[in-house]
C-alpha positions as CSV (number, residue, x, y, z in Angstrom):
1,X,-11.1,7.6,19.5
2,X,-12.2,10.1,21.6
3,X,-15.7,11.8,21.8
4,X,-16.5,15.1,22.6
5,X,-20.4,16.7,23.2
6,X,-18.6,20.2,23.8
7,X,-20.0,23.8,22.7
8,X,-17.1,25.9,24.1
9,X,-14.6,26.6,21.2
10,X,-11.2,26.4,23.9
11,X,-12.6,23.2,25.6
12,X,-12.4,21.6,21.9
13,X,-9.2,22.7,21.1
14,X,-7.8,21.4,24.3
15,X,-9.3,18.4,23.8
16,X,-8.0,17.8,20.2
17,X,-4.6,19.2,21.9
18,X,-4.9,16.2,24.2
19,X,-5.7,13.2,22.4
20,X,-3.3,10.8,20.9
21,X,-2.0,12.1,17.5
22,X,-2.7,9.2,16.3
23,X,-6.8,8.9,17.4
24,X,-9.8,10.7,15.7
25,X,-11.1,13.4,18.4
26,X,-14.9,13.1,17.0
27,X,-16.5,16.6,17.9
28,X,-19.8,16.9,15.6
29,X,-22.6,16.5,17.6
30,X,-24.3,13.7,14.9
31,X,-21.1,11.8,14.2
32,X,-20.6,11.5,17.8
33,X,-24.1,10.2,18.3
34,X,-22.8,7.3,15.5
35,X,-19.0,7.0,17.0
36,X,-21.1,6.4,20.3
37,X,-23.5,3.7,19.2
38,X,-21.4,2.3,16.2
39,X,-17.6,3.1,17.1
40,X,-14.9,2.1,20.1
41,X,-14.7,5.3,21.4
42,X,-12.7,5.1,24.9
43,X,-14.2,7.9,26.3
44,X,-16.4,10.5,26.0
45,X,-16.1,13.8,27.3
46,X,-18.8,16.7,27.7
47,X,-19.1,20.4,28.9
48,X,-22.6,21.9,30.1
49,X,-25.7,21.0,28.0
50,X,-23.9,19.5,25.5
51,X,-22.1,17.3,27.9
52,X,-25.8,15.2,28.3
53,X,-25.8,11.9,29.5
54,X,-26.5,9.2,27.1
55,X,-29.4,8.0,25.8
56,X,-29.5,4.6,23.9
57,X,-25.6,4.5,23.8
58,X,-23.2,2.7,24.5
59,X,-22.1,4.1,27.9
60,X,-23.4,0.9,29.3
61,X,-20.9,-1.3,27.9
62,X,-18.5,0.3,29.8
63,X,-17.3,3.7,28.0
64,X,-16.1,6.6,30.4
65,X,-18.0,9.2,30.3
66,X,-17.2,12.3,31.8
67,X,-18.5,15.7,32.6
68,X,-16.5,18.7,33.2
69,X,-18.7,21.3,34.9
70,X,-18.8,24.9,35.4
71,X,-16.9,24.3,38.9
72,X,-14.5,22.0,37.6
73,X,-13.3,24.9,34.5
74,X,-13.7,27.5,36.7
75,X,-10.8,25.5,39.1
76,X,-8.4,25.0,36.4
77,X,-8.7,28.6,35.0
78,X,-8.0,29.6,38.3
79,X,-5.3,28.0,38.5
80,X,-3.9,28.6,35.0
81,X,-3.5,32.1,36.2
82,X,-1.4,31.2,39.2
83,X,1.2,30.1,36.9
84,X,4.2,31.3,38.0
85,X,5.3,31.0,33.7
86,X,1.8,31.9,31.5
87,X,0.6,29.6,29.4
88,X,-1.7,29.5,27.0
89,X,-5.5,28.6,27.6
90,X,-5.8,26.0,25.0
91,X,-2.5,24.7,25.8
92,X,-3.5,24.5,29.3
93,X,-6.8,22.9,28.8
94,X,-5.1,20.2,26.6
95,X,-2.9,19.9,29.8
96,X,-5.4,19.3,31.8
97,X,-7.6,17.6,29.6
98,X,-4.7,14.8,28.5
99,X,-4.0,14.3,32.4
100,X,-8.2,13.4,32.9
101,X,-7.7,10.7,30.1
102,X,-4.8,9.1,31.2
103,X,-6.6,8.6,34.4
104,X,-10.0,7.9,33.4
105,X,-9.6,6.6,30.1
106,X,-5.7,5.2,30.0
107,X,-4.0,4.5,26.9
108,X,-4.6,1.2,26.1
109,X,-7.5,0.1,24.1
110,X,-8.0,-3.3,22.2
111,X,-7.4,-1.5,19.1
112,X,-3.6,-0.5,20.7
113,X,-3.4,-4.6,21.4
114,X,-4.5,-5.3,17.3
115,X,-1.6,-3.2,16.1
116,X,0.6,-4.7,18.4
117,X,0.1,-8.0,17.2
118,X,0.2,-6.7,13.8
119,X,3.8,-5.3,14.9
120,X,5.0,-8.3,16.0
121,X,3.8,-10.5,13.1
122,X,5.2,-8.4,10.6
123,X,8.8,-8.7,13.0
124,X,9.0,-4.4,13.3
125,X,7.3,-1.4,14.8
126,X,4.3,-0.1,12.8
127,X,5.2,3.4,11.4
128,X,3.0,6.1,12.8
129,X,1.3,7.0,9.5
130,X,-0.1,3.7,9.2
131,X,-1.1,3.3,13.3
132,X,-3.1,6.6,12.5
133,X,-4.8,5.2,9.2
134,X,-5.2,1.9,11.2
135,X,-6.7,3.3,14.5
136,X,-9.2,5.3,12.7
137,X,-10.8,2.6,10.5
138,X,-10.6,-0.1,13.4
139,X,-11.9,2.6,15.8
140,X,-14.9,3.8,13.6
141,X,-15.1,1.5,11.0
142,X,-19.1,2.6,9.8
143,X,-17.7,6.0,9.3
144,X,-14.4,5.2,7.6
145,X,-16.2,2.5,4.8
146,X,-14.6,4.3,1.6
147,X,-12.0,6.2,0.7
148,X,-14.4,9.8,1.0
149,X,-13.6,10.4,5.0
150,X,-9.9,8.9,4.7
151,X,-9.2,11.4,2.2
152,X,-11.0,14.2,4.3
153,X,-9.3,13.1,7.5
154,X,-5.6,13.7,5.5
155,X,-6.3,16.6,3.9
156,X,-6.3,15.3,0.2
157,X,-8.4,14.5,-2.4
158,X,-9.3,10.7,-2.9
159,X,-7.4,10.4,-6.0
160,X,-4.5,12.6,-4.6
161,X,-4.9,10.2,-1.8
162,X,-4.4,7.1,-4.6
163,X,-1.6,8.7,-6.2
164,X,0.6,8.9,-2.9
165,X,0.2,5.2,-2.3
166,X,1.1,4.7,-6.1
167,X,3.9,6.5,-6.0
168,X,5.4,4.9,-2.7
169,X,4.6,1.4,-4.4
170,X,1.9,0.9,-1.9
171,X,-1.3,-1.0,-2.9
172,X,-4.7,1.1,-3.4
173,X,-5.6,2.4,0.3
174,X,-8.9,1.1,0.0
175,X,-7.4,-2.6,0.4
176,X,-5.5,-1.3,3.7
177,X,-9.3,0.1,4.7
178,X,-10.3,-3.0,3.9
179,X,-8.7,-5.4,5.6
180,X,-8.6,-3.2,9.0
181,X,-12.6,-3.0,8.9
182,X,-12.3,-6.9,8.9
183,X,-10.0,-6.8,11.7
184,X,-12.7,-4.8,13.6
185,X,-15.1,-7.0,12.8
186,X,-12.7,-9.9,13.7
187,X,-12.8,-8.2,17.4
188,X,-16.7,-7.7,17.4
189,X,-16.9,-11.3,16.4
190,X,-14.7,-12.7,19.3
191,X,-17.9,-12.2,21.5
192,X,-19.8,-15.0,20.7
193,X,-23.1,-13.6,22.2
194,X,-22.9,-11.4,19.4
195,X,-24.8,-12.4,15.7
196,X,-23.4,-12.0,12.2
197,X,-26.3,-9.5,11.7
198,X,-25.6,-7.2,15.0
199,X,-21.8,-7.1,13.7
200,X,-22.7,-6.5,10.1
201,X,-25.3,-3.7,11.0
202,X,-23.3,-2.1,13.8
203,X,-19.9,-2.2,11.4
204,X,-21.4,-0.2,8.4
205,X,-22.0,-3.3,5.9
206,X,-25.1,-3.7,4.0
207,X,-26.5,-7.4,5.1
208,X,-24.6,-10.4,7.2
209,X,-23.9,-11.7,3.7
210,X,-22.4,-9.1,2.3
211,X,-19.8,-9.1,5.3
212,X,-19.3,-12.9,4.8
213,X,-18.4,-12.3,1.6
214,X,-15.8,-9.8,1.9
215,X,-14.5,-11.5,4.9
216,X,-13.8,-14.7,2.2
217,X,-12.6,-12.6,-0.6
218,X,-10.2,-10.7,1.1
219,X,-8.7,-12.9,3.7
220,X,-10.1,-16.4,2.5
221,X,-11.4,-17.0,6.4
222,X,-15.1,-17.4,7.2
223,X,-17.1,-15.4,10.2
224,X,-16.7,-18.2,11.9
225,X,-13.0,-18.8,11.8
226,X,-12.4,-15.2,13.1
227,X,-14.4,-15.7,16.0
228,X,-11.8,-18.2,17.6
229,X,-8.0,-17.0,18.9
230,X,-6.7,-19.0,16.1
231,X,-8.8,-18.0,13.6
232,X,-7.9,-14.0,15.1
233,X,-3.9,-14.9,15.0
234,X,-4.2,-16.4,11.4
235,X,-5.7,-13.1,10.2
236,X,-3.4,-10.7,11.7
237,X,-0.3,-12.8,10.2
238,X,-1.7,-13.3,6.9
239,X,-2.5,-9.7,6.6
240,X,1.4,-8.6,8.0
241,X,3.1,-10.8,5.8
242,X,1.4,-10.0,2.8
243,X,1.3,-6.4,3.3
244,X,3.6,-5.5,6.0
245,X,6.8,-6.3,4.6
246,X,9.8,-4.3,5.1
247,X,9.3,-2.2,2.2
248,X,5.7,-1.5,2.7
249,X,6.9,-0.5,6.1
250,X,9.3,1.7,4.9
251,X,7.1,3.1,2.3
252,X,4.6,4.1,5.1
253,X,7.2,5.8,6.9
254,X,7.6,8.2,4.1
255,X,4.1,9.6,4.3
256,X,5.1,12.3,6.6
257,X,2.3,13.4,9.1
258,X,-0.8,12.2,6.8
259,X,-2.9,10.2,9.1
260,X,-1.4,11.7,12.6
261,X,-2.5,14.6,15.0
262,X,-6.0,14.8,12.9
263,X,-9.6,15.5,14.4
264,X,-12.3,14.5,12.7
């Protein structure tokens, strides 16, 4: 996920243009306060005013945060127009924009390391569509708590949503958003300064018990047993071999370009 406190209309586009077509570009200033404070954002980008530094965020646990200045657009217009072939401004800002993140914020992210895990339990690449639908809920998982912003972030209705799934023999997509908010919980457990409480509050769950219980129901683990590396593998596999199987795979492959190259 990638956060952006920009006012300029080409700067956003760029940066949309540069993220990862499977990551959420987050671009509404109050969402981006939440993504910030609540979310795994790796990096945040800003322009001008909007481009503030942050105030009660999270920017001291170690998220980039970077400011393009005046100077700094200034340079690369200039330099956009020394082209010797024109290109676009948009398309050059997203140039420019995607080499700044692969510097400053690389490509990598613990979320990247989940759903290779997941990969390897379920014995075969994850399909695209389902890194996308993954990424966003494990990325922003108090945003993405129901199907209402999955549905959004596609382009469908919630029960047109459904009715895809259904039709590829895929369980409800709620128990896919499901299980990948307890994997991002999982992660948020693993440090073990952190309480029940801050995870549950942070996460987008009503109360610590609330999240205990939908941790048991759905994966029949406790809190506790996701805090440890074995307790972390056990989850991943249970989840890949009961709903990563070859023909769920294949099923997700079919979904075309629904949860890919989407801001939100």
């Amino acid at each position: 996920m990638i956060i952006g406190y920009i006012s300029d209309p080409h700067v956003r586009a760029g940066l949309v243009l540069a993220g990862h077509p499977e990551e959420d570009v987050v671009l509404d200033p109050v969402l981006a306060d939440e993504a910030l404070t609540c979310g795994y954002p790796r990096i945040v980008v800003g322009t001008g005013a909007a481009g503030r530094s942050p105030t009660g965020s999270r920017a001291d646990l170690g998220v980039p945060w970077r400011v393009l200045t005046r100077a700094t657009l200034a340079r690369w217009e200039e330099e956009r127009r020394g082209l010797r072939l024109p290109m676009g401004r948009i398309e050059w800002l997203g140039h420019r924009l995607r080499d700044l993140l692969e510097r400053e914020a690389g490509e990598t992210s613990w979320a990247d390391r989940a759903l290779g895990d997941l990969g390897r339990a379920a014995g075969a690449p994850l399909p695209s569509q389902l890194r996308g639908f993954a990424r966003r809920v494990m990325e922003f998982p108090s945003y993405y708590d129901d199907l209402h912003p999955l549905a959004a972030a596609s382009g469908f209705t919630r029960g047109a949503l459904k009715a895809r799934f259904r039709r590829r023999g895929l369980p409800s997509p709620s128990m896919y958003l499901r299980w990948f908010r307890l994997i991002a919980v999982a992660y948020a457990l693993s440090d073990r300064k952190v309480t029940v409480a801050e995870v549950a509050n942070r996460l987008g769950y009503t109360s610590d018990g609330n999240l205990c219980r939908a941790m048991l129901s759905l994966t029949r683990m406790t809190t506790s047993e996701v805090r440890t590396l074995p307790g972390w593998n056990r989850l991943l596999i249970s989840f890949a071999w009961t709903h990563l199987g070859s023909a769920e795979l294949e099923a997700w492959r079919e979904m075309g370009d629904l949860f890919v190259t989407r801001a939100a």
